[in-house]
C-alpha positions as CSV (number, residue, x, y, z in Angstrom):
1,X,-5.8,-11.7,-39.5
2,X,-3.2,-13.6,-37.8
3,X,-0.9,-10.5,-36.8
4,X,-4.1,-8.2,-35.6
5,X,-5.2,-11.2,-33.3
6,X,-1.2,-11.2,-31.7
7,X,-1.7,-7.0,-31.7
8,X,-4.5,-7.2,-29.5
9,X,-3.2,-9.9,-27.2
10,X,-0.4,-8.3,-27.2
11,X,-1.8,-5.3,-26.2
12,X,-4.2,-6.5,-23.7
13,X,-1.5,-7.8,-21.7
14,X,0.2,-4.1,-21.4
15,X,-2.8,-2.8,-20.2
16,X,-3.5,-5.5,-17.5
17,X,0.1,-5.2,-16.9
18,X,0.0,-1.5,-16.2
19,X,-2.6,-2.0,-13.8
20,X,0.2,-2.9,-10.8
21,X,-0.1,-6.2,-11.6
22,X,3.0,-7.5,-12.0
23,X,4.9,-10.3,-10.2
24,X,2.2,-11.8,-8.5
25,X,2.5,-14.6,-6.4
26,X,-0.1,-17.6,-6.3
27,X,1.0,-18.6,-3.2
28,X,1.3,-16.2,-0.6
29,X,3.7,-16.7,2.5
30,X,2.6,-17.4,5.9
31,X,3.7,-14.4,8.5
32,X,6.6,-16.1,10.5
33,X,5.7,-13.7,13.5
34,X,2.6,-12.5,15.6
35,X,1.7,-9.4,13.8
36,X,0.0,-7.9,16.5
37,X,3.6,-6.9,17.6
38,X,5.2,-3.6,16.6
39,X,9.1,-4.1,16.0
40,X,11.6,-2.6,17.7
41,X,11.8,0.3,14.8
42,X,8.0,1.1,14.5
43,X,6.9,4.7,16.2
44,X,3.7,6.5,14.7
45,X,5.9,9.8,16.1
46,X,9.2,9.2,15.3
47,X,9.8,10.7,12.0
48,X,13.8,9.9,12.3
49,X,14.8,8.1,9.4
50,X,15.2,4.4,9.7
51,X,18.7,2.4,8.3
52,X,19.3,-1.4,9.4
53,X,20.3,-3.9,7.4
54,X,18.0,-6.6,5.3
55,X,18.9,-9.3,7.8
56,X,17.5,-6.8,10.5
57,X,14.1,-6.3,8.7
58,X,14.2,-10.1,7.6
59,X,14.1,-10.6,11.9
60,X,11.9,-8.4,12.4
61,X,9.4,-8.0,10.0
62,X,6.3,-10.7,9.2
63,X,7.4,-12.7,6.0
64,X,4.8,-11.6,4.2
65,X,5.6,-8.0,4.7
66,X,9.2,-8.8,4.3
67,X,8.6,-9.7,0.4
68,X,6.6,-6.6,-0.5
69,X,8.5,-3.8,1.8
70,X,12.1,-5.0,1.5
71,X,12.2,-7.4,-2.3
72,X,9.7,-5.3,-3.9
73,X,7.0,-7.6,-4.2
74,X,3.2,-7.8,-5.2
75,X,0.6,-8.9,-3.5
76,X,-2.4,-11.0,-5.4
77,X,-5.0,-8.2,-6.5
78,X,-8.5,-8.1,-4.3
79,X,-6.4,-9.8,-1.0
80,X,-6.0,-6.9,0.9
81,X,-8.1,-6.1,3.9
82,X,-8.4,-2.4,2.8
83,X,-9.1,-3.0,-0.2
84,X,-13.2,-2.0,0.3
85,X,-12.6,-0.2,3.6
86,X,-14.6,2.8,4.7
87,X,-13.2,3.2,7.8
88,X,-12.0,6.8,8.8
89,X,-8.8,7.2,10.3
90,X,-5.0,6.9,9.0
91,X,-2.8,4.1,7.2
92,X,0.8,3.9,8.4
93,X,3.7,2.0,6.8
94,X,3.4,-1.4,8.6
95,X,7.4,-1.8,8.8
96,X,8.1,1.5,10.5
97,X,4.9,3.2,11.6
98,X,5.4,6.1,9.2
99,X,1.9,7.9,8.4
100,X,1.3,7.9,4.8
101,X,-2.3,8.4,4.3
102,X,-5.4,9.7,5.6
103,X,-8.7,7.6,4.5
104,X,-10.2,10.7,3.2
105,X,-8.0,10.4,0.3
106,X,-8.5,6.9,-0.2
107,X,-11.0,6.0,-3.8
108,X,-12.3,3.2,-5.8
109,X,-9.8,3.1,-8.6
110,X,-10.7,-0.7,-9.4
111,X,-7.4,-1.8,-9.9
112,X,-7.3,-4.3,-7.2
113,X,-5.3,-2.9,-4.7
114,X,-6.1,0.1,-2.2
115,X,-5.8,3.1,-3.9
116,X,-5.1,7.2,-2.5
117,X,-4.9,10.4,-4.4
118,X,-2.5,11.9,-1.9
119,X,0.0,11.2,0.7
120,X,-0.4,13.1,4.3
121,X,2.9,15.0,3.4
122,X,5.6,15.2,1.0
123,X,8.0,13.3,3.1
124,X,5.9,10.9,3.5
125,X,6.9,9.2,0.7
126,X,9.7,8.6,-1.5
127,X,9.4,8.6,-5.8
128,X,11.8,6.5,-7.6
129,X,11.9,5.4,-11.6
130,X,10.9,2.2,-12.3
131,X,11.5,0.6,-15.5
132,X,10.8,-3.1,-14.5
133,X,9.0,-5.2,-16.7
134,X,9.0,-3.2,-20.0
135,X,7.1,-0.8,-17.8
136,X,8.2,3.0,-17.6
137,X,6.8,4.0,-14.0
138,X,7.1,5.5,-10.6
139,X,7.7,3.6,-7.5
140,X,6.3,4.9,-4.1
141,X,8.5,4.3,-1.1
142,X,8.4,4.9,2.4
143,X,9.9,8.0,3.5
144,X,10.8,7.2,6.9
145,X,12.4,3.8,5.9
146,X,12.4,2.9,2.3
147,X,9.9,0.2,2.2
148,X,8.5,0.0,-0.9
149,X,4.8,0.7,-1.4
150,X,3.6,0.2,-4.2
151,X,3.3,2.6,-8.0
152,X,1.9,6.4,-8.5
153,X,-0.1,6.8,-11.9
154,X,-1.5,9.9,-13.6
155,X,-4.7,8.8,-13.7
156,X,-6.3,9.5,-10.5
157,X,-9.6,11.8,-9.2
158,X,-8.9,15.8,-8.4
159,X,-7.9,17.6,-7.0
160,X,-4.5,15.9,-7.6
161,X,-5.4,13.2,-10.5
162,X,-2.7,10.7,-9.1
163,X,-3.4,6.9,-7.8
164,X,-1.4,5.7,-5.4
165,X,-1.8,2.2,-5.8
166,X,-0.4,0.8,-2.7
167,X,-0.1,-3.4,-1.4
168,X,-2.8,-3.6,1.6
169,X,0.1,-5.7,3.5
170,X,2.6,-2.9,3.8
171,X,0.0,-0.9,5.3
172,X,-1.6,-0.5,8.9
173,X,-4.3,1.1,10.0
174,X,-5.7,3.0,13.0
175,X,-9.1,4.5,13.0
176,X,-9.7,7.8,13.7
177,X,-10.8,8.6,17.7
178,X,-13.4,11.0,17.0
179,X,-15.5,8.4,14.5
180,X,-14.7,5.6,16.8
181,X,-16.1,8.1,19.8
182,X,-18.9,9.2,18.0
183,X,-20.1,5.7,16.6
184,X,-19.7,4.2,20.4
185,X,-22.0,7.3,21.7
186,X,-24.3,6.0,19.0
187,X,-24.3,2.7,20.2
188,X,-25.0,3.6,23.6
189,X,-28.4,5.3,22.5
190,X,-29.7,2.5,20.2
191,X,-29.2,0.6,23.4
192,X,-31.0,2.9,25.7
């Protein structure tokens, strides 16, 4: 009875591992900039590929960004500010202003962390092995600048049954013009 009990814990923790939810912090750092400033490398139209150091991105980029795009790190599941978003519009790499994906493809995949079916292009992003953590997976990275992004898993919706389960903090977010246009017009006649 003893070794079925270890079994199940044992497997219990693979599965809540596989979710993404590996090397969580519990205490998450403070952004050591105003992050309502773009760095000198981020361009939603530049598509040119971006190479500076650590140090640079260490200057330039919000700590908290810092840890997830450049050491691979995790943020806490349920933080992210996109998490439950419905807005329309795009999500760019918040490091280099590279568009990744378009909220159309974004679902509910209840793993904690913002979730797509399908990048805007293929060189949008960049797939790498991961076998970290007795884990045999496939990291997602930016294509314009190598940040790292989060995981893709096989078990997504169609049409592409993928989840890209991406950290909320390496993303940013602008909302599509034509909602925003047609929501202020609204707006304007509730007030009338």
């Amino acid at each position: 009875m003893k070794r079925v009990l270890q079994s199940l814990t044992l497997l219990m923790l693979a599965v809540i591992l596989q979710q993404c939810s590996y090397s969580q912090s519990n205490t998450p750092k403070k952004a050591n900039m105003d992050t309502s400033k773009k760095n000198n490398v981020y361009s939603r139209t530049d598509s040119s590929k971006v190479n500076i150091s650590d140090d640079e991105w260490r200057k330039i980029l919000p700590a908290d960004v810092y840890e997830i795009a450049r050491e691979k790190g995790t943020e806490r599941p349920w933080t992210s500010k996109f998490e439950n978003s419905k807005e329309v519009g795009t999500y760019y790499c918040a490091a280099c202003g590279n568009p990744l994906f378009k909220s159309d493809t974004k679902f509910e995949s209840g793993c904690g962390w913002p979730s797509f079916y399908q990048p805007i292009s293929k060189s949008s992003i960049i797939y790498l092995a991961d076998n970290s953590h007795g884990m045999t997976r496939t990291e997602v990275e930016c294509g314009r600048c190598k940040a790292h992004l989060g995981h893709v898993f096989d078990d997504g919706p169609p049409p592409t049954g993928l989840r890209y389960c991406i950290n909320g903090v390496v993303l940013d977010f602008e909302k599509a013009q034509a909602a925003e246009k047609k929501y202020n017009e609204g707006e304007q006649k509730k007030g009338e």
